[in-house]
N, C-alpha and C positions, 0 to 999 in steps of 0.2 A: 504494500500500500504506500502511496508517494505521500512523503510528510506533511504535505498542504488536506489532502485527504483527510489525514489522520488527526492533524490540528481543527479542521472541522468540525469533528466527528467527539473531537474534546470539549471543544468552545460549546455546540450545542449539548452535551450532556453534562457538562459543570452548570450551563444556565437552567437545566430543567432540573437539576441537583439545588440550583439557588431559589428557583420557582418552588419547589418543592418545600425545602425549610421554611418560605417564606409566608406560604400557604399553610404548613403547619402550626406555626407560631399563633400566625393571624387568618383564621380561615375565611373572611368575608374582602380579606385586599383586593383579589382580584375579579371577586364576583361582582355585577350589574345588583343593586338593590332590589330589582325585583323576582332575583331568583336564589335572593339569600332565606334561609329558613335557619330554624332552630337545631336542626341536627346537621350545621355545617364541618363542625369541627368533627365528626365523626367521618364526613365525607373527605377532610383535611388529611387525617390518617390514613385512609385508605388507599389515597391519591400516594401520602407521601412514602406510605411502606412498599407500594412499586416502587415508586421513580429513584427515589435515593440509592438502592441497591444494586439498581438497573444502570442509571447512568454513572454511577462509581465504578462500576464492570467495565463500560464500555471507554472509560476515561484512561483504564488500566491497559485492559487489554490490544487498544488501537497502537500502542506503544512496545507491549511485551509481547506480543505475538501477532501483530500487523498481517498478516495473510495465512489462509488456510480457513478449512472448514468451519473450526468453530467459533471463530473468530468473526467470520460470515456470517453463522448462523446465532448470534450474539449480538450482532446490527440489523439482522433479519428480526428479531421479537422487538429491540430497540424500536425500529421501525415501523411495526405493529403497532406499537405502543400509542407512538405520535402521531400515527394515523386514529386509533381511538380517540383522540384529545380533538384533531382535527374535528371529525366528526361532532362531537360533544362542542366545540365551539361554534361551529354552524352552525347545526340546530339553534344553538341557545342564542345567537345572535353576536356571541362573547370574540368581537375580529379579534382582539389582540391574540389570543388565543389560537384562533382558527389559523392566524400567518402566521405566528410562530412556529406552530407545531412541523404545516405547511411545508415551511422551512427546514425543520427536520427530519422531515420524511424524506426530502431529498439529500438531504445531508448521507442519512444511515443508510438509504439508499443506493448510493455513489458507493459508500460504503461496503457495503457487501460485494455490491461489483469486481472492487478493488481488492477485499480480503478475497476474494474468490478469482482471483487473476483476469479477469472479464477486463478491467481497464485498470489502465496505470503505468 
């Protein structure tokens, strides 16, 4: 995987690692007022006990083992993931959300490509 790739693939999963604490902390910062309810902070956890784990992986791994399988298949669930968020911000209306995620769907995307020797 060529380091510009891999710097990518960091930058977006430390930001959904900061998204993630940030939301857990404060579970209403990023949500629209009218789709905030009383069991957000439960929804805060849920969000944050993927994402933290997830994008700490992928933070590790684009470094220590930059190509191969599982490595691919590590930015493939990544990927997955952001595409869930995507979705969930459409719906909900929530852009900032819906682009960023967006944004790293292509990111992990390129990603796998790369661990998986397709390009690079």
């Amino acid at each position: 995987m060529p380091w510009w790739i891999a710097l990518l693939n960091t930058v977006a999963a430390l930001l959904s690692v900061v998204f993630a604490a940030i939301t857990l902390a404060r579970p209403n910062q990023f949500i629209p007022p009218t789709l905030r309810r009383q069991t957000d902070r439960f929804a805060a956890a849920t969000y944050a006990v993927r994402a933290i784990p997830l994008g700490l992986a992928v933070v590790v791994v684009v470094w220590v083992a930059p190509a191969g399988i599982a490595t691919a298949f590590l930015l493939g669930v990544a990927c997955v993931a952001q595409v869930g968020d995507l979705v969930l911000g459409v719906v909900h209306r929530v852009w900032g959300m819906a682009g960023g995620a967006g944004s790293v769907v292509v990111f992990h995307a390129v990603g796998v490509a790369a661990a998986a020797g397709v390009v690079g």
